[in-house]
C-alpha positions, 0 to 999 in steps of 0.5 A, spaced: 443 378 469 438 377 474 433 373 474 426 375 474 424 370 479 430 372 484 428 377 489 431 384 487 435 390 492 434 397 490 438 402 494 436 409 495 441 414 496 439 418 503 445 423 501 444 431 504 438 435 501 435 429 498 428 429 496 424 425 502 418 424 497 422 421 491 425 416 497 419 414 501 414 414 494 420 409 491 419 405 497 413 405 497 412 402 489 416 397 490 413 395 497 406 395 493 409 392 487 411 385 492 405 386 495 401 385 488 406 380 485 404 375 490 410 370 488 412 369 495 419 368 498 421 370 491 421 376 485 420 381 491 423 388 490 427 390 496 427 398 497 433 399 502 435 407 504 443 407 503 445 414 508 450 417 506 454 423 510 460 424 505 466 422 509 465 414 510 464 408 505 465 405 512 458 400 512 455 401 506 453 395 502 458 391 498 459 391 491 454 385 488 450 386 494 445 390 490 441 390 484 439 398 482 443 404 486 438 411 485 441 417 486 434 421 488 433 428 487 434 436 491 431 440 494 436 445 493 439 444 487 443 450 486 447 448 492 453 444 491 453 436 492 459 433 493 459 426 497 466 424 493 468 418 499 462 414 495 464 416 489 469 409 487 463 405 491 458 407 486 464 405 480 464 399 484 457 397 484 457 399 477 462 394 476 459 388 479 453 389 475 449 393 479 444 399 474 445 405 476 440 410 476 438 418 477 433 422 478 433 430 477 440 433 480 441 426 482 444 425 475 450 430 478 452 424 482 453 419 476 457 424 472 461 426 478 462 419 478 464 418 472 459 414 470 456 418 464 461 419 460 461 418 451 453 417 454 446 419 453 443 422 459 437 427 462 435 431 468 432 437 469 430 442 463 432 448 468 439 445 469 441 443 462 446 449 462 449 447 468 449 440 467 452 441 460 458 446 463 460 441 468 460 435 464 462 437 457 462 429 455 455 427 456 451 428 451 445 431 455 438 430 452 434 434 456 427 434 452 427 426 454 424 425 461 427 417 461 434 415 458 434 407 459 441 406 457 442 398 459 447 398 465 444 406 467 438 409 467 437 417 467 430 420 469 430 428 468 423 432 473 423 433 479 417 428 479 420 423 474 421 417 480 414 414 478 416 414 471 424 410 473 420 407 479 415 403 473 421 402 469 426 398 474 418 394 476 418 392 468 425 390 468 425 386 475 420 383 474 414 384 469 410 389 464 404 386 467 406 388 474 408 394 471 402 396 468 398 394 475 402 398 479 400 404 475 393 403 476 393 402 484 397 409 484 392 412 479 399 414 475 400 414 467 404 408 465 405 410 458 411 413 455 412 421 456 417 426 454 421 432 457 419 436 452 412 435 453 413 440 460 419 444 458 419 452 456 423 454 451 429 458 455 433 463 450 440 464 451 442 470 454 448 470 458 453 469 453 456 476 453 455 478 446 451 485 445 450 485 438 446 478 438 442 480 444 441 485 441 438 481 436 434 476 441 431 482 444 428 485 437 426 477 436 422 477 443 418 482 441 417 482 434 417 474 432 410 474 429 413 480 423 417 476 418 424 476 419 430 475 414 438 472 415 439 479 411 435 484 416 437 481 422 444 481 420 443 489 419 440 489 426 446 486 429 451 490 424 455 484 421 454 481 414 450 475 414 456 470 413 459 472 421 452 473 423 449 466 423 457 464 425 456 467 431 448 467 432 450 459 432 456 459 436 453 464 442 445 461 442 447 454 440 441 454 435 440 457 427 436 464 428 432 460 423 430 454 429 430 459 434 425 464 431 421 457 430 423 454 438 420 462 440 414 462 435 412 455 438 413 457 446 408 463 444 403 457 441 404 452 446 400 458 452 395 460 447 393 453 446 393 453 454 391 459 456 386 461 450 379 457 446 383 460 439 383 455 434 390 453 431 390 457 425 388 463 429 394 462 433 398 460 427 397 467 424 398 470 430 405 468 432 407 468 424 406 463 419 401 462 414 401 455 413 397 451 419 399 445 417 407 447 416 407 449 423 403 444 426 409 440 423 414 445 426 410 445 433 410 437 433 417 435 431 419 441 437 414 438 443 413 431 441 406 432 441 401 435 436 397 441 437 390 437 439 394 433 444 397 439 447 392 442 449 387 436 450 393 435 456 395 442 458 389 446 455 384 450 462 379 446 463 373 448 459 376 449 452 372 447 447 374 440 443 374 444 436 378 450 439 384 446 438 383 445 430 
């Protein structure tokens, strides 16, 4: 373990197509941090950028050299990311104790790595389905902005950076430091998740007609109640296989997935809209305002006020929110 006194080395990953505003806003953190913490020769966090071409280890730091290891996010993360040279130079890191970070895509690389393997992890919402055909053994929790698993910590967005970046200056050196690096950058320091930004993306292309049929009644007709016994005649199966096969192809109950579908709905009405949450409740099929709201918050993590309250159009009244 490293003392909170010792001067930390973070190296960030400068491999192809990697985010330069994610590198650069890094290094500018924990230069910022050093400056703020005004401990002298000592406690300083040392942001190093590590070039990787993908066909050398040749002159990359030594294992034990460093404290953290970012893999940062892509511009392009529908292209193929193969640094494969340094893939056993980032096992040995991790072996000499060196915590091991992503950002975004970067999570590729430490699967590719085999780092993630039996653990927890996130990246981007929008690359779960990717993620998860590539790397069947990681157990992804992509409603989740940060996973701190210890030895390895994940982050999911694009911009999620400033959240991994607040995180290692807590760790390395201090909450308070922490908390002031926030507010020189006019960041929010408190604990977001995932889920708070992520749309709800149904499963459409899993090649079984009957249950897109299904799906596709269910996008247009998701404020009608629905029952197990009506969407299995749609789908022209008994109930019994229907629900085994809804399950199997879109990874949710038609019960949750009518659920995740009516509370995408709320959530752009609660941005888009001054209706009250009980208007909108009526409106995408619920009769209970309080039993939805229960539904909306387990989903989002939010409640309905604090949803709109942090993503609502400017202007809506306070009271469009109850």
């Amino acid at each position: 373990m490293v003392c909170k006194t010792d001067n930390i080395t973070i190296g960030l990953l400068d491999y192809s197509g990697a985010q330069k505003s994610a590198l650069f806003g890094l290094v500018d953190f924990f230069e910022t941090a050093s400056i703020l913490a005004d401990t002298g020769s000592t406690g300083q966090l040392n942001p190093v950028l590590i070039k990787l071409d993908g066909k050398s280890t040749t002159n990359l730091p030594e294992p034990g050299s460093l404290n953290a290891i970012i893999c940062p996010p892509r511009l392009r993360d529908d292209a193929p990311l193969t640094v494969l040279p340094e893939l056993e130079w980032l096992v040995a890191h991790h072996g000499a104790g060196c915590v091991m970070c992503s950002v975004c895509a970067g999570a590729f690389v430490l699967a590719q790595a085999g780092l993630l393997d039996g653990r927890s992890a996130t990246t981007h919402w929008r690359l779960k389905e990717r993620f998860q055909a590539e790397f069947p053994d990681v157990r992804l929790e992509t409603e989740k902005l940060l996973i701190d698993d210890g030895d390895i910590i994940t982050a999911g967005g694009v911009m999620a950076w400033v959240d991994l970046g607040l995180r290692l200056i807590e760790r390395f050196h201090s909450p308070a430091l922490m908390l002031n690096v926030a507010r020189h950058f006019l960041v929010e320091a408190g604990r977001r998740e995932q889920r708070y930004y992520s749309s709800f993306a149904p499963q459409l292309g899993h090649g079984n007609k009957a249950i897109l049929k299904v799906q596709h009644w269910l996008q247009q007709s998701y404020p009608e109640r629905q029952t197990i016994k009506g969407l299995a005649e749609i789908a022209g199966m008994s109930e019994r296989t229907f629900l085994r096969q809804f399950q199997k192809r879109v990874g949710l109950t038609p019960i949750s997935y009518l659920q995740s579908l009516r509370v995408e709905k709320a959530r752009r009405q609660l941005e888009l809209s001054s209706d009250s949450f009980s208007q909108i409740t009526w409106q995408v099929g619920y009769g209970d305002p309080a039993a939805f709201r229960k539904i909306f918050q387990r989903i989002i993590g939010l409640s309905p006020q604090e949803y709109r309250r942090r993503f609502g159009v400017a202007g809506l009244t306070e009271t469009g929110s109850r």
